[in-house]
N, C-alpha and C positions, 0 to 999 in steps of 0.2 A: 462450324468453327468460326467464330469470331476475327477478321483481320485485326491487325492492330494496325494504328492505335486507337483505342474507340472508348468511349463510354462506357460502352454494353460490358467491357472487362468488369465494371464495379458491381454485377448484378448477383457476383458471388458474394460480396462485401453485404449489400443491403439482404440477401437473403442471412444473413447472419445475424444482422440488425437485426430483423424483425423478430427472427427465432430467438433471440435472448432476450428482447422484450416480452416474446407472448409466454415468457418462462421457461421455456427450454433447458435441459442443462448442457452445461456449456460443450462437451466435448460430444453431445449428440448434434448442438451446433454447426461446430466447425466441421463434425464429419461429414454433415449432408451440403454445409455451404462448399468443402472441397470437391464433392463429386460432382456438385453444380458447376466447381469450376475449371475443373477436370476434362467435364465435357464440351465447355463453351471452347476450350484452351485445345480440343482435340487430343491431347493426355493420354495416349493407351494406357490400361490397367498396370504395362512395366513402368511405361514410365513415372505413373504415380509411386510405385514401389520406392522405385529408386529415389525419388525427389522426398519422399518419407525415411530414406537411411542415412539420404542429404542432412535433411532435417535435423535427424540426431546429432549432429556434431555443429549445430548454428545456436549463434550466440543466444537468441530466444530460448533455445533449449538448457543451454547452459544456465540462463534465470531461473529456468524452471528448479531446476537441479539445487540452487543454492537455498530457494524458498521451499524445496524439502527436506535442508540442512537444517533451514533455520527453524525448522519446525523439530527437528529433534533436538535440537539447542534448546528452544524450548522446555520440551519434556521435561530435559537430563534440569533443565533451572527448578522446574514446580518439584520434580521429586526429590531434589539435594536441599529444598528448600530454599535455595542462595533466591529468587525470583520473591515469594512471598515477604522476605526479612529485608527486600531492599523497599518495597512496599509499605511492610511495618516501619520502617528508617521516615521515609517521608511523612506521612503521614501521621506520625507522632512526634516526628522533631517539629513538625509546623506549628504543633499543639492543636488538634482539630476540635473548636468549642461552638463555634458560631458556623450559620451558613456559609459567608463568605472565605474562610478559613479549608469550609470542607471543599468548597467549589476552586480552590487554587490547587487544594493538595490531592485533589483528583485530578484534575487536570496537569498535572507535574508529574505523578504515579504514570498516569495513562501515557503519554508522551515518551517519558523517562523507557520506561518498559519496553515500548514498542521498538524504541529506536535501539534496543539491546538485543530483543530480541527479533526482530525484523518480519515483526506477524502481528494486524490489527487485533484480529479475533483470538488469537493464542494469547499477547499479551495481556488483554483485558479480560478473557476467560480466568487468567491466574490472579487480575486484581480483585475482580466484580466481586468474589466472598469476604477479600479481606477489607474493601472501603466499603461493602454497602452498609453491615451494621454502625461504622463509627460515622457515616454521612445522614445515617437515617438517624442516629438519635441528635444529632443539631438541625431536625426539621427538613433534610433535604428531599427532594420529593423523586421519582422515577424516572420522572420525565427529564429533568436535570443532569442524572445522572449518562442517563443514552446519549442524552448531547451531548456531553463530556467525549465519551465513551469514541464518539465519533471524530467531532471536531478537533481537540485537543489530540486523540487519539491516532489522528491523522499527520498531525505534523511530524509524530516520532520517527513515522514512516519518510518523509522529507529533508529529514535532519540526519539522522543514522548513516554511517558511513557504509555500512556496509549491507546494508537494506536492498531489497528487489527495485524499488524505484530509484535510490540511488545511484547503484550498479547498473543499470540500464541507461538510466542521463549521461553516465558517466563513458559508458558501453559509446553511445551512440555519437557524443559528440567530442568527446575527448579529453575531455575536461577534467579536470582534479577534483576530490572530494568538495576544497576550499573556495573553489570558482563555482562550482554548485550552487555551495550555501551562497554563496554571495548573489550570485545570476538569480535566482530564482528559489531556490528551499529557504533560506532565512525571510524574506519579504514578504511571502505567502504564507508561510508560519506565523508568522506577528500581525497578519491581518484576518489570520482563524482563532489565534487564542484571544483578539479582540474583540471578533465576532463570536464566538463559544461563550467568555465569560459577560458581555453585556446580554447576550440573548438569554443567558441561565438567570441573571440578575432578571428580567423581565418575565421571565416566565413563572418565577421560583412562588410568588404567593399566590396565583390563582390552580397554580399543578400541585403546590402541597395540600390543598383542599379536596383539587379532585381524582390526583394521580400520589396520595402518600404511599409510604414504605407502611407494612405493619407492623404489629406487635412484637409481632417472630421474630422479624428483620432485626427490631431494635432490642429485641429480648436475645440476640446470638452477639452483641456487643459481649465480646472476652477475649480472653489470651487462649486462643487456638491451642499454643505450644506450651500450654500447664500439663498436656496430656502425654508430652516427652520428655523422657527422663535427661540429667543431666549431658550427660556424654550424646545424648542423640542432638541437643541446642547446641554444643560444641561442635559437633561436626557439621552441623548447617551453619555456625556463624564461619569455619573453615571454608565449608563448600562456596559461600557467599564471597567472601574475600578470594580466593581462587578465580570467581568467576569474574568480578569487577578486572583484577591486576592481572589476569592474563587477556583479559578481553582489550584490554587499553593499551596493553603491553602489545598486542596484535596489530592494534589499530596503528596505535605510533611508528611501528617497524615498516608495517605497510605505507604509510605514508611517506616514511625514508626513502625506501628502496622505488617508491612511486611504482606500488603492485596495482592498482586501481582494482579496477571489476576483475581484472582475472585472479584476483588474492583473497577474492571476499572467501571462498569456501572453504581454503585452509584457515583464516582466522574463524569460521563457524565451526568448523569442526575439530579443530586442536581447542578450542574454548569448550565445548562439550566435553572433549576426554577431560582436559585437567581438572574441569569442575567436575564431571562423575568422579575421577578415583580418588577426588582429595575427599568428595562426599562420601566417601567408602563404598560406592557402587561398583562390583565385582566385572572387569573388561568383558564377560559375556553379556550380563547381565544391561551395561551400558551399550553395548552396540544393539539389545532388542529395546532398550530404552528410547534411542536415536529410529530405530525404525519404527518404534511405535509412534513417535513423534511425526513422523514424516508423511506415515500412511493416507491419513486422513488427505494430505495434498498431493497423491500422485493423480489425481483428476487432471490438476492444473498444470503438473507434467508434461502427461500425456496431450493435450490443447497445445503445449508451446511449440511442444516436437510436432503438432499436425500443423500450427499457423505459418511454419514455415515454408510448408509446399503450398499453402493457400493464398499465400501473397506472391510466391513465384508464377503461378498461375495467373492469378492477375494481372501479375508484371508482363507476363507472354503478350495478353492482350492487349498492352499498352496503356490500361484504365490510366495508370498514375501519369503519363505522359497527356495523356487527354486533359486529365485535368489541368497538370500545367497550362496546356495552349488555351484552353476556356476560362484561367481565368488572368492570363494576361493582361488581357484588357483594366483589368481592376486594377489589375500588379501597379501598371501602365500610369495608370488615373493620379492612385493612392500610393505607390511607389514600395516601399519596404516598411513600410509600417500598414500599411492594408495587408501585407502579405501576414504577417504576426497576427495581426486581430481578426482576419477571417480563418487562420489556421489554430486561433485555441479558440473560438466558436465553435469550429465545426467541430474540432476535438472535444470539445464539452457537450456538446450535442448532440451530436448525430456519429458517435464510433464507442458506443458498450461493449464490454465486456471485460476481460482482465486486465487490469490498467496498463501491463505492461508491455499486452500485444497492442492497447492503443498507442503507445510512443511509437512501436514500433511501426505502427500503420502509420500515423502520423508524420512521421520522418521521411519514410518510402513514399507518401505522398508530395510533401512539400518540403521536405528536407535539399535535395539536390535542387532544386528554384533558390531558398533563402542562401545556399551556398552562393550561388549565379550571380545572386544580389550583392554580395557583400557580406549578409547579415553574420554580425559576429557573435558564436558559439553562446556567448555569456548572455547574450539576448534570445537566440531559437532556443536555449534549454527554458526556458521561463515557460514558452508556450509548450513545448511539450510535456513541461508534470503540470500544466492545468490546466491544457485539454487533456488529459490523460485522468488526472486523478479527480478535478473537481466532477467529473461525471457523477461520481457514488454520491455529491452531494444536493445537484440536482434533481437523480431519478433518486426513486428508495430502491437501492437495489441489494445486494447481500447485506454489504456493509453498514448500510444502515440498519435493516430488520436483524442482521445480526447482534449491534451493538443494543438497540431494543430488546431482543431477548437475555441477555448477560446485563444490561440493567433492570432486567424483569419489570419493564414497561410496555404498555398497550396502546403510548398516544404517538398513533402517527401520523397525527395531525401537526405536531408540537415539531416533528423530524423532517417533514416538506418544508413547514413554511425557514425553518432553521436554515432546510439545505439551497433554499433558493436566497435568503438572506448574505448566505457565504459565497455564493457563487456570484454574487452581484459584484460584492468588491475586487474578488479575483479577475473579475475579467478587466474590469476598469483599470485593476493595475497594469496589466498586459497591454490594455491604449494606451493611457500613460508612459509605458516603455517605449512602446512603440512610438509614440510622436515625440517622444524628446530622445530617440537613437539616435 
């Protein structure tokens, strides 16, 4: 049994590291990094029990819970259709003729999307059929397109009010949607859709050569929805406007009443009912819609409800406290702005896995120090969504070979050198904040 306070607490932490580096899936991760730390922490098998029923009612869990809301939100959008026709909406009001045209109005779709529906890979799975024939026939190439997919695709998730990284910055430091954007979502959005669309612009004539769209692709350029009769276009331009005016209609109420994170799941799922039945989907029919939705995420459930007894654990040994007293000295040197710029390194670096069990590690590590310090809210939320989220842009980890596969691209050469491009800015913003706090 480990005293505290010690180091030796974090060997549950790096054993998790290393497991989800060498590919792991994630919740055979966390199970075995728990019982690592289960046993260093002296933990009998109750009381892991019980720190596991703990769990289900902590706020990590409750993230988990919203992102398999928002996954049947999802759903209930591709099958009413209202998801593809706001899609169609951009992309053709833009007029998509030229590369640079297709290269905005993807990146607008992809973003727009995401932040609606509060899922990278869900989002762009419901775009990726409908802009890849109208991007492949103005030349755009594969590889373009995934960086889009990601980059661009990314911000939605930063911006979205009621998003899993949102709700959790929001969770953890207290802060309003508005002081979000401002602290950190809007600044680091404008410095990915800068870097997305200059790196797509540089990529674009040597990937069209050797990463094109084919034939297919450009030969499925058409109106999907010639194959529905009138009344069924009517009811998906319903179900679409349903979803837009009570999704905003949620959002603004929630803002009033200042519901923050604990409001997000009734606006995800009062959004889903009205857009199912305005789309004429039958209320049984739509709650196995919302579950079908979901299912696919109750992995990452299941991980939030275990991360919680894993960093209790931790905490017994004291790791987090350890680390405060090792790295004083820097604090010391460097003052409140060392604290900021070694805390979204290490956060970009060295803490994989679900971004939003990285805030929350992230916080538990150096959250109560930056309090100590001063540092005020609208500053630490900066470094916790990018040490949290630019990690995906660093390593290639789901999110990227994700967005690769739903661009139906192979170059992941074109996806490193991208994610280390975006991650250079992000961090430099983070010094920057930090020496002019």
């Amino acid at each position: 049994m480990v005293e505290a306070p010690s180091l030796l607490g974090l060997i549950p932490l790096i054993v998790f590291i290393v497991l989800v580096f060498k590919g792991w899936n994630p919740v055979g991760a966390i199970i075995t990094s728990l019982i690592v730390g289960a046993i260093m922490a002296g933990v009998p098998p109750r009381g892991v029990a019980e720190s596991i029923q703990e769990g289900m009612g902590s706020f990590i869990a409750y993230v988990g819970l919203i992102i398999m809301a928002g996954g049947g939100l999802g759903k209930v959008a591709e099958r009413t259709g209202a998801a593809r026709n706001i899609v169609h909406f951009v992309m053709y009001r833009i007029g998509v003729d030229t590369p640079t045209k297709a290269i905005m109005g993807t990146m607008i779709a992809s973003a727009l999307l995401v932040a609606m529906l509060g899922t990278l890979a869900g989002a762009n799975a419901v775009i990726a059929p409908v802009v890849i024939p109208i991007v492949a026939a103005t030349g755009v190439s594969s590889s373009v397109v995934a960086v889009i997919f990601q980059g661009a695709g990314a911000t939605g998730l930063f911006l979205g009010p009621f998003t899993p990284p949102m709700v959790t910055l929001m969770g953890l430091t207290g802060l309003t949607w508005p002081q979000v954007l401002l602290g950190a979502s809007i600044p680091i959005s404008i410095i990915l859709w800068i870097v997305t669309y200059l790196y797509c612009r540089r990529i674009l004539p040597a990937s069209a050569e050797t990463h094109p769209y084919s034939r297919e692709d450009m030969a499925a350029l058409r109106e999907d929805d010639t194959e529905l009769d009138e009344r069924q276009k009517q009811i998906g331009v319903q179900a679409t406007a349903a979803f837009l005016l009570s999704l905003t209609g949620f959002i603004i109420y929630g803002i009033i009443i200042e519901g923050g994170a604990t409001f997000a799941i009734f606006v995800i799922l009062a959004t889903a009912i009205v857009t199912g039945l305005v789309g004429r989907i039958h209320p049984s029919k739509l709650a196995e819609t919302i579950i079908d939705g979901a299912k696919p995420l109750t992995w990452l459930f299941i991980q939030f409800v275990l991360f919680a007894p894993f960093l209790e654990f931790i905490e017994r040994m004291g790791a987090f406290e350890a680390v405060k007293t090792a790295l004083m000295p820097l604090v010391d040197l460097g003052g409140r702005a060392a604290l900021l710029i070694v805390g979204a390194v290490i956060g970009v670096a060295g803490v994989p896995g679900a971004a939003v069990a990285q805030k929350v590690v992230l916080d538990e590590m150096f959250g109560p120090l930056a309090v100590e310090m001063g540092i005020p809210m609208t500053a630490w939320v900066l470094v916790l969504l990018v040490g949290s989220q630019i990690t995906s842009f660093l390593y290639p980890t789901g999110d990227t070979l994700g967005a690769m596969g739903l661009a139906r691209s192979d170059d992941l050469k074109n996806m490193i050198i991208f994610g280390v491009v975006a991650t250079i800015p992000a961090l430099l913003w983070v010094a920057a904040r930090a020496i002019f706090l």
